[in-house]
TORDRENBA-653818 format. One record per residue (C-alpha): x, y, z; residue number from 1. Coordinates in steps of 0.001 Angstrom, whole numbers, plus 524288, in hexadecimal, padded with zeros to 5 digits. Example, Ala and Ser with C-alpha at 12.3 -4.5 7.8 and 13.67 -1.06 7.14 Angstrom:
2
@c1: 8300C | c2: 7EE6C | c3: 81E78 | i: 1 .
@c1: 83566 | c2: 7FBDC | c3: 81BE4 | i: 2 .
! end
This chain:
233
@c1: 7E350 | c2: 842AC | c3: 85127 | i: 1 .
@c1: 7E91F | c2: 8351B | c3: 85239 | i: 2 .
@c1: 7EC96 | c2: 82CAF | c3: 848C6 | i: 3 .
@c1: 7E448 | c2: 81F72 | c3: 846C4 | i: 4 .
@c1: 7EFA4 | c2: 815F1 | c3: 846EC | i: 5 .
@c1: 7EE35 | c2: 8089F | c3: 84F26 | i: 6 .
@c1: 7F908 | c2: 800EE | c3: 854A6 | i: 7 .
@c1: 7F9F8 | c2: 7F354 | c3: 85195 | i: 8 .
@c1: 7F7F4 | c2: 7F019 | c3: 8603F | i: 9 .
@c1: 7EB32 | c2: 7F7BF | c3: 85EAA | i: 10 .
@c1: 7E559 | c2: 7F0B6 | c3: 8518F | i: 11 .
@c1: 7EB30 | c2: 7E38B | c3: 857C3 | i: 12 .
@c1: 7E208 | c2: 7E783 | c3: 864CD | i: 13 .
@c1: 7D8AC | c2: 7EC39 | c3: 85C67 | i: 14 .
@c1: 7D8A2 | c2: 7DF4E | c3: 85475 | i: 15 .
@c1: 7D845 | c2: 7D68E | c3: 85EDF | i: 16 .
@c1: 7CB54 | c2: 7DE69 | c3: 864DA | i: 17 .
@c1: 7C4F5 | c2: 7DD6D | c3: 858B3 | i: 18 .
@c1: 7C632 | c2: 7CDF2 | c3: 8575F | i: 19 .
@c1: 7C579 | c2: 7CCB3 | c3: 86650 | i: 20 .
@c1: 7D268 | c2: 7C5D6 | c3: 8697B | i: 21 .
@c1: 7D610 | c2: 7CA8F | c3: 873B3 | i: 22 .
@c1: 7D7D3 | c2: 7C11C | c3: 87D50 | i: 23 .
@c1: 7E2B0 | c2: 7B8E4 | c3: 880EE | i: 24 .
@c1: 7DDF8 | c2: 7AE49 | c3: 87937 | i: 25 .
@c1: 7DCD3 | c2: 7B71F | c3: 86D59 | i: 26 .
@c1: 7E938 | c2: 7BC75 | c3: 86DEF | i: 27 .
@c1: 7F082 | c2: 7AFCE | c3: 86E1F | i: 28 .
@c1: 7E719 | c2: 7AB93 | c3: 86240 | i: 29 .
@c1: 7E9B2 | c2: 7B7D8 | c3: 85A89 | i: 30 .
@c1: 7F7CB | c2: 7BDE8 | c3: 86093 | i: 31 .
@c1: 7FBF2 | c2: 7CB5A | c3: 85DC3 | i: 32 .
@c1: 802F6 | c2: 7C6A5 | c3: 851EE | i: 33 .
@c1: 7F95C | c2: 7C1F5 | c3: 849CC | i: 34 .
@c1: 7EFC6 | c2: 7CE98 | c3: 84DD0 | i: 35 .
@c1: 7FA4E | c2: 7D774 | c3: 84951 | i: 36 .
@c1: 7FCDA | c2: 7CF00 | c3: 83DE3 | i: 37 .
@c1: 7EC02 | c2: 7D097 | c3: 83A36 | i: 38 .
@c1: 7EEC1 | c2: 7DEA1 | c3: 83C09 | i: 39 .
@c1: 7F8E9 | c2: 7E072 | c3: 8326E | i: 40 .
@c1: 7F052 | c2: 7D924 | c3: 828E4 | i: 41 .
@c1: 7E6AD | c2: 7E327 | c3: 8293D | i: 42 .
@c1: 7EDFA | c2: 7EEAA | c3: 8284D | i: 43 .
@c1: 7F151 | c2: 7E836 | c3: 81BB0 | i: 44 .
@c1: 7E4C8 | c2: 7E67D | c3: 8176A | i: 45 .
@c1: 7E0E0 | c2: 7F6C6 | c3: 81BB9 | i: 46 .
@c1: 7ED2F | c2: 7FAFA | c3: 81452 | i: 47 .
@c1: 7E8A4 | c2: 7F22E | c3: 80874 | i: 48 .
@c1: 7D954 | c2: 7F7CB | c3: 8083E | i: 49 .
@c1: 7DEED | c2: 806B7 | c3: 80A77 | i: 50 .
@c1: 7EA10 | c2: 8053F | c3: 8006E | i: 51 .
@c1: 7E032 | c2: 7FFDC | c3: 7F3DD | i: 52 .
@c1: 7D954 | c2: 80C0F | c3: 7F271 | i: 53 .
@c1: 7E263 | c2: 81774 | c3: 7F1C8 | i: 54 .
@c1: 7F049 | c2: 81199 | c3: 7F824 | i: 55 .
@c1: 7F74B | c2: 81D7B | c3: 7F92A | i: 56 .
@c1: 7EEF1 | c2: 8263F | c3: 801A5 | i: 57 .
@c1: 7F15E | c2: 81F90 | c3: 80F65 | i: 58 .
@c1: 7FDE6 | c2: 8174E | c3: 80D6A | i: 59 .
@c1: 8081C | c2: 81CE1 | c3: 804F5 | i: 60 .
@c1: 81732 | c2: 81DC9 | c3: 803DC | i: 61 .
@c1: 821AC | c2: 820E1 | c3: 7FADE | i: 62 .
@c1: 831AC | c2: 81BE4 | c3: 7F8B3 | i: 63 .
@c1: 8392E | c2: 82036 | c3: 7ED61 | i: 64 .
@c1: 84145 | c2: 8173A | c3: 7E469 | i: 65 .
@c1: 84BF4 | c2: 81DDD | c3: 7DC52 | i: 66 .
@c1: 84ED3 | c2: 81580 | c3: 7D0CF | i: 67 .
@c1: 85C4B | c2: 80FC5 | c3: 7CD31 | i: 68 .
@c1: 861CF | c2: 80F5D | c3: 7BC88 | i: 69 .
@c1: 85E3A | c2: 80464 | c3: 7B61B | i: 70 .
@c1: 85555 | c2: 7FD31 | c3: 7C2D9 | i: 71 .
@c1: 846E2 | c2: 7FD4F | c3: 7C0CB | i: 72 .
@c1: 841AE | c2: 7F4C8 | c3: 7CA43 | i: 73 .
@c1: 84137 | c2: 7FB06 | c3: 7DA97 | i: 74 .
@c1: 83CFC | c2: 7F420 | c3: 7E6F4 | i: 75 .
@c1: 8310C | c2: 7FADF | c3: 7ED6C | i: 76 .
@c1: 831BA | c2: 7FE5B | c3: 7FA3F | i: 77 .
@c1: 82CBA | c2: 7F548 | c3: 8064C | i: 78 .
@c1: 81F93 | c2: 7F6CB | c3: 80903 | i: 79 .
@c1: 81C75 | c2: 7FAA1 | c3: 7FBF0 | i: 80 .
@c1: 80C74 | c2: 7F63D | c3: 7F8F8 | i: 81 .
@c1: 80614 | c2: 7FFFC | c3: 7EE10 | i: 82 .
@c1: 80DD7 | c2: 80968 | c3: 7E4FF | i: 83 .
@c1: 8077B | c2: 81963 | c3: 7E4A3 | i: 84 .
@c1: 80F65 | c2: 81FF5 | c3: 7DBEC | i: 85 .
@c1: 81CD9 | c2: 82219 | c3: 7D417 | i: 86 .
@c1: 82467 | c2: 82CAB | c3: 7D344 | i: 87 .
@c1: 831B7 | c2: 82F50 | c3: 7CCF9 | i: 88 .
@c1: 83896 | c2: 83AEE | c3: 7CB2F | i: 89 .
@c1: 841F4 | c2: 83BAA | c3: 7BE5E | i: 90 .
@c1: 847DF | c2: 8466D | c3: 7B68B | i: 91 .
@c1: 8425E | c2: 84F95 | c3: 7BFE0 | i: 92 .
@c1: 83348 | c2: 84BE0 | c3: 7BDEF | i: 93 .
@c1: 829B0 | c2: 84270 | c3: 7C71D | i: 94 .
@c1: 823E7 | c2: 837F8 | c3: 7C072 | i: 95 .
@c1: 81A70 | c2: 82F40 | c3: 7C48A | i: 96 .
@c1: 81CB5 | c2: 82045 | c3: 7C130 | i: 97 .
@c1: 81258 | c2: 816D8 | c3: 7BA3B | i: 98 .
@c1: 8114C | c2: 809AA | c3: 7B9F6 | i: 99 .
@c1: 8162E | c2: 7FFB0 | c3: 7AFA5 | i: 100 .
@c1: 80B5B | c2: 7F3B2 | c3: 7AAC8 | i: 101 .
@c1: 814EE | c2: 7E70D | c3: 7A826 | i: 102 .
@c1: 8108A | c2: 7E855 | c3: 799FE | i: 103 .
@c1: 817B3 | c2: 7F585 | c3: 797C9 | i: 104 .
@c1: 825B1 | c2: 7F11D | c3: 79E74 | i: 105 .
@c1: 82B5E | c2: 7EADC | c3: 793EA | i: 106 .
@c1: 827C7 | c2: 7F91C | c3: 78BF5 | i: 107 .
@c1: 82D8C | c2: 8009C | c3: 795F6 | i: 108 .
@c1: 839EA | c2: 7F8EB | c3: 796C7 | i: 109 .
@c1: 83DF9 | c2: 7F361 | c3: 787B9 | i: 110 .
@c1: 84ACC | c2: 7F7AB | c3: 78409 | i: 111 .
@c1: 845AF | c2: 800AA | c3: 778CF | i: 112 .
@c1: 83D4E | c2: 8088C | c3: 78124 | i: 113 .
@c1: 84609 | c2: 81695 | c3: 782E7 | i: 114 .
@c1: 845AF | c2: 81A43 | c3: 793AF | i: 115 .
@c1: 84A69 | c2: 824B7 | c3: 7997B | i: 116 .
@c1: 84C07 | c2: 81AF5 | c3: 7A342 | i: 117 .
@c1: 8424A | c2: 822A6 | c3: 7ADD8 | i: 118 .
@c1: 837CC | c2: 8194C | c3: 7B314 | i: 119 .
@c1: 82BA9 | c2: 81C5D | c3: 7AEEF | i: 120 .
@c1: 822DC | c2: 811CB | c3: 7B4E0 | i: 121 .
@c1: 82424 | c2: 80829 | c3: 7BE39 | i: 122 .
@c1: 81EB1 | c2: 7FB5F | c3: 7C3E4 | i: 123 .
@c1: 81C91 | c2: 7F24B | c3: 7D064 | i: 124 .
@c1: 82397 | c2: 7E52C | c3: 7D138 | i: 125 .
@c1: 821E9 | c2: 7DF73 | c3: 7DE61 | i: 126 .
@c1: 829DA | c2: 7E5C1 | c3: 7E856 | i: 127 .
@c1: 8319F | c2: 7ED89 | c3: 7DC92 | i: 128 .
@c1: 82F7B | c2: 7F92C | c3: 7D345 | i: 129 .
@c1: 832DB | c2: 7FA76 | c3: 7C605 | i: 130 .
@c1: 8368A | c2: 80772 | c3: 7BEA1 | i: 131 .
@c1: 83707 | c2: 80614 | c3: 7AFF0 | i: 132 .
@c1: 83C05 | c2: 80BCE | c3: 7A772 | i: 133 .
@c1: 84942 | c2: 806A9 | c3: 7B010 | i: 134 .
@c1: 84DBC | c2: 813B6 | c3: 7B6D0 | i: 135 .
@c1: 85C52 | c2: 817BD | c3: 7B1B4 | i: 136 .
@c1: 85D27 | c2: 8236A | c3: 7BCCA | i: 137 .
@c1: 85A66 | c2: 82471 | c3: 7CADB | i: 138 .
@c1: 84B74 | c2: 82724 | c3: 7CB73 | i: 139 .
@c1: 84313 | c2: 82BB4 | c3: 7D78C | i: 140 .
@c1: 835BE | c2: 82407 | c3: 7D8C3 | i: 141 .
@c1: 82D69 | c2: 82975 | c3: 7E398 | i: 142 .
@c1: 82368 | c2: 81DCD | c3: 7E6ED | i: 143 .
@c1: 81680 | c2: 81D54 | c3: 7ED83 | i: 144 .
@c1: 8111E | c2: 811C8 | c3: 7F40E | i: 145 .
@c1: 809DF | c2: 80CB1 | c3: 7FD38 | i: 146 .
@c1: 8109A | c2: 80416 | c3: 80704 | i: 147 .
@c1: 80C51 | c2: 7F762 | c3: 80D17 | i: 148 .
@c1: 8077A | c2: 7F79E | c3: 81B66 | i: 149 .
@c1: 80E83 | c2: 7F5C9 | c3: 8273A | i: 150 .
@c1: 80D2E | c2: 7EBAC | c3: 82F97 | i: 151 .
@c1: 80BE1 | c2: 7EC7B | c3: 83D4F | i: 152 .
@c1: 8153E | c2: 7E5B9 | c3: 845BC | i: 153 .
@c1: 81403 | c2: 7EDED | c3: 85338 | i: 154 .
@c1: 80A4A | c2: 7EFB9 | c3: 85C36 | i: 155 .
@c1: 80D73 | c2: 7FED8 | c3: 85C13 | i: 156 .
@c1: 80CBC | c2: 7FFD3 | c3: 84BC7 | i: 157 .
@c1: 800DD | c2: 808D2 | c3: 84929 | i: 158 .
@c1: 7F84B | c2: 80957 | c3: 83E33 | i: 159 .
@c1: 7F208 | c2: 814B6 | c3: 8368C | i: 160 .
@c1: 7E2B5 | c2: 80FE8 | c3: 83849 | i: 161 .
@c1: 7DEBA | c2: 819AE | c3: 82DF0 | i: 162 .
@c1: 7D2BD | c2: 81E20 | c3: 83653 | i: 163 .
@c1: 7D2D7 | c2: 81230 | c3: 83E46 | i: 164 .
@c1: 7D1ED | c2: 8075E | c3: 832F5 | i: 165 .
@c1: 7DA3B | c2: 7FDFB | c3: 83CC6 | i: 166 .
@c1: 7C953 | c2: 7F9AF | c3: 84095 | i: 167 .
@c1: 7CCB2 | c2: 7F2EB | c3: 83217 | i: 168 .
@c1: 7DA4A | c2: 7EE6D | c3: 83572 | i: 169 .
@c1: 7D4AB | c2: 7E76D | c3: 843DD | i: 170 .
@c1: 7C9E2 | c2: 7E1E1 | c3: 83A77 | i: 171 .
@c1: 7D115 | c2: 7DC67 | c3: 831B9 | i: 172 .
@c1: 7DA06 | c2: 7D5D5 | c3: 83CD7 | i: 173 .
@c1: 7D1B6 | c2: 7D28C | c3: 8436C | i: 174 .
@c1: 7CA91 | c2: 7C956 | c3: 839CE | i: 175 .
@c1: 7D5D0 | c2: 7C095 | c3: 8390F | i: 176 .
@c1: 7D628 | c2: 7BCD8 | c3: 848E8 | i: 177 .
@c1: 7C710 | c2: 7BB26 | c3: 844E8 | i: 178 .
@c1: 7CAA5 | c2: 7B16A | c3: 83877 | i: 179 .
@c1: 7D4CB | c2: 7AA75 | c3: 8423E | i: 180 .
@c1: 7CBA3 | c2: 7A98D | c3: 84C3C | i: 181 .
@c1: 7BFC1 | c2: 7A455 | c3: 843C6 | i: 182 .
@c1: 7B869 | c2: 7B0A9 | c3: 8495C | i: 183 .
@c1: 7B068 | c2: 7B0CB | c3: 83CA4 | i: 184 .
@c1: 7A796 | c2: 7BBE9 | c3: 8426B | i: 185 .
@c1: 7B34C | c2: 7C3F5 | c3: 845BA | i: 186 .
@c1: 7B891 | c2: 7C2E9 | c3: 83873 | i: 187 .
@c1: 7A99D | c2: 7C888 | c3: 832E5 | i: 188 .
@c1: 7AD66 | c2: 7D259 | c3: 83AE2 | i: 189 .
@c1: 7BA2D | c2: 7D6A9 | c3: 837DE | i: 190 .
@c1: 7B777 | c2: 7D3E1 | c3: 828F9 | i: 191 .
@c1: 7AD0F | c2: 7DD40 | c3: 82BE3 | i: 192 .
@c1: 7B390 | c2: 7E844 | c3: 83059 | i: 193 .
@c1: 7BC90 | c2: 7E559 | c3: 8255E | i: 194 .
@c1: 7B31C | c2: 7E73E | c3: 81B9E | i: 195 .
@c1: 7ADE8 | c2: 7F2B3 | c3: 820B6 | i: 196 .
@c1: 7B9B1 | c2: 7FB14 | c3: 8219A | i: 197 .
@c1: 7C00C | c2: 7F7CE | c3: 8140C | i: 198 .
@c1: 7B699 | c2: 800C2 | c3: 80DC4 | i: 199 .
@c1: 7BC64 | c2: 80A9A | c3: 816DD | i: 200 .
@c1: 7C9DE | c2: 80937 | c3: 81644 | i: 201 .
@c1: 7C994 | c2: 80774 | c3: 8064F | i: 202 .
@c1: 7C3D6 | c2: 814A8 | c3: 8063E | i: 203 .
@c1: 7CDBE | c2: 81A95 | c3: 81157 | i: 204 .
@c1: 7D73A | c2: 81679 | c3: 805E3 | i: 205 .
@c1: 7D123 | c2: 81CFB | c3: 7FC1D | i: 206 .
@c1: 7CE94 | c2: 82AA6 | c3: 80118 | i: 207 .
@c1: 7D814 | c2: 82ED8 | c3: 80888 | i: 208 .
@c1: 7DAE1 | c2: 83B36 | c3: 7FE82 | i: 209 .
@c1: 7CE64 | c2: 840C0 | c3: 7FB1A | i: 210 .
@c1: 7D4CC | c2: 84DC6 | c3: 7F74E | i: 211 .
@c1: 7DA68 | c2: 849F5 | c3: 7E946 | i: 212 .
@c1: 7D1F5 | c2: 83C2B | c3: 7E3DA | i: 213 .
@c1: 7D804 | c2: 8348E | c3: 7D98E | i: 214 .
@c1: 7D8A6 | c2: 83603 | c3: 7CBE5 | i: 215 .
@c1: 7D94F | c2: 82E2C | c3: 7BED7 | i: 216 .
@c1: 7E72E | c2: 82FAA | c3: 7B8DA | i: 217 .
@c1: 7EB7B | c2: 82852 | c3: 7AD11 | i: 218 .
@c1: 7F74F | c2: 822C2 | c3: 7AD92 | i: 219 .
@c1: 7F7E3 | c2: 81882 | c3: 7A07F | i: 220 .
@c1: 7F86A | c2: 824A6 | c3: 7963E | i: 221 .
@c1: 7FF35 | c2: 82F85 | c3: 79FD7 | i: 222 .
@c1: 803D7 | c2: 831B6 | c3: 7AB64 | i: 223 .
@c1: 7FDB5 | c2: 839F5 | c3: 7B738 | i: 224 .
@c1: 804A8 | c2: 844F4 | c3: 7B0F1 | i: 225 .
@c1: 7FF20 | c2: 844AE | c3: 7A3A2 | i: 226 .
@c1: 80CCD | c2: 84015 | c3: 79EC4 | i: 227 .
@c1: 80D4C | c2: 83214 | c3: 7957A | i: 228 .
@c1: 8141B | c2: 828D4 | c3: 79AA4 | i: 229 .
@c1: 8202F | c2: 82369 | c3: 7950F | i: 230 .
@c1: 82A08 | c2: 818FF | c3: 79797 | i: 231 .
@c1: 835BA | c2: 822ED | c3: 79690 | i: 232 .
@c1: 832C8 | c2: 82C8F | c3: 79ED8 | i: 233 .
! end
């Protein structure tokens, strides 16, 4: 069985059907450029409704960042958009890494506090990542996370439709030739279309594993392990 991807010659086509610009008129009014540029914008906004749900069941990657004595603070990789998990191997056991509220850093790094110094939680600054307590040893970190999307920039580049969702991504396209062409009844249209899918694809986000549904852990008083957490790890 074939896959459902779509060039971005075919969602540009299928784009320029929908809003009916076809013609030579329409093409020098709304060139190739811009289309592909509406196109991109959309497969934004798809990766943005199936990534709020349940992120990690349709786009997900990892990277590793080994830790350095005495540096706490790592650059994230490109393309980085929503953290999944942390995982660090030390002394021979996996442990998965919490995060830190601002309120409890100053705790976790006063002089008096005693560290073995083997990070124990973790938080996002921007385009960084910060291990604390400061690592003194070389550290593995496996990380989850889901990446941006791609842009793109060829007419060959295909897209995964995901059961042909691209309907969505020509809709939502296609409503800004409408808005630059004052075709207000268009626009209902594609707005729509728009309305009625998100429903859809918020769902497609959400139950994607329907073998093992999710479960209530508590992670202020323990870990997923049963095990208290503790600064010195």
């Amino acid at each position: 069985m074939a896959a459902l991807n779509k060039s971005l010659l075919e969602m540009r086509n299928g784009t320029r059907k929908f809003a009916n610009v076809q013609g030579t008129t329409a093409l020098a009014r709304h060139p190739d450029a811009d289309v592909n540029d509406y196109i991109n914008r959309a497969l934004g906004s798809l990766h943005r409704k199936i990534t709020t749900a349940l992120p990690d069941q349709r786009f997900l990657a990892s990277t590793t960042i080994t830790t350095s004595s005495g540096q706490s603070t790592y650059s994230l990789v490109s393309g980085f958009e929503t953290l999944i998990s942390l995982e660090m191997t030390a002394d021979g056991r996996r442990r998965w890494l919490e995060a830190y509220e601002m309120l409890e850093r100053p705790a976790i790094i006063s002089p008096d506090v005693t560290t073995l110094g083997i990070p124990a939680v973790y938080r996002l600054r921007g385009s960084s990542i910060e291990f604390l307590p400061t690592p003194q040893d070389e550290y593995d970190i496996l990380v989850w996370y889901v990446p941006a999307t791609s842009q793109l920039a060829s007419d060959v580049a295909n897209y995964d439709t995901i059961n042909r969702l691209d309907d969505y991504i020509i809709a939502y396209a296609a409503r800004f030739i409408a808005i630059k062409d004052k075709n207000w009844d268009l626009a209902g249209q594609c707005k729509a279309l728009i309305d009625e899918m998100t429903p859809e694809i918020e769902a497609l986000g959400r139950n994607r594993d329907r073998n093992s549904p999710p479960r209530v852990l508590d992670t202020r008083t323990r870990d997923r392990w049963g095990r208290t957490p503790r600064w010195s790890r």
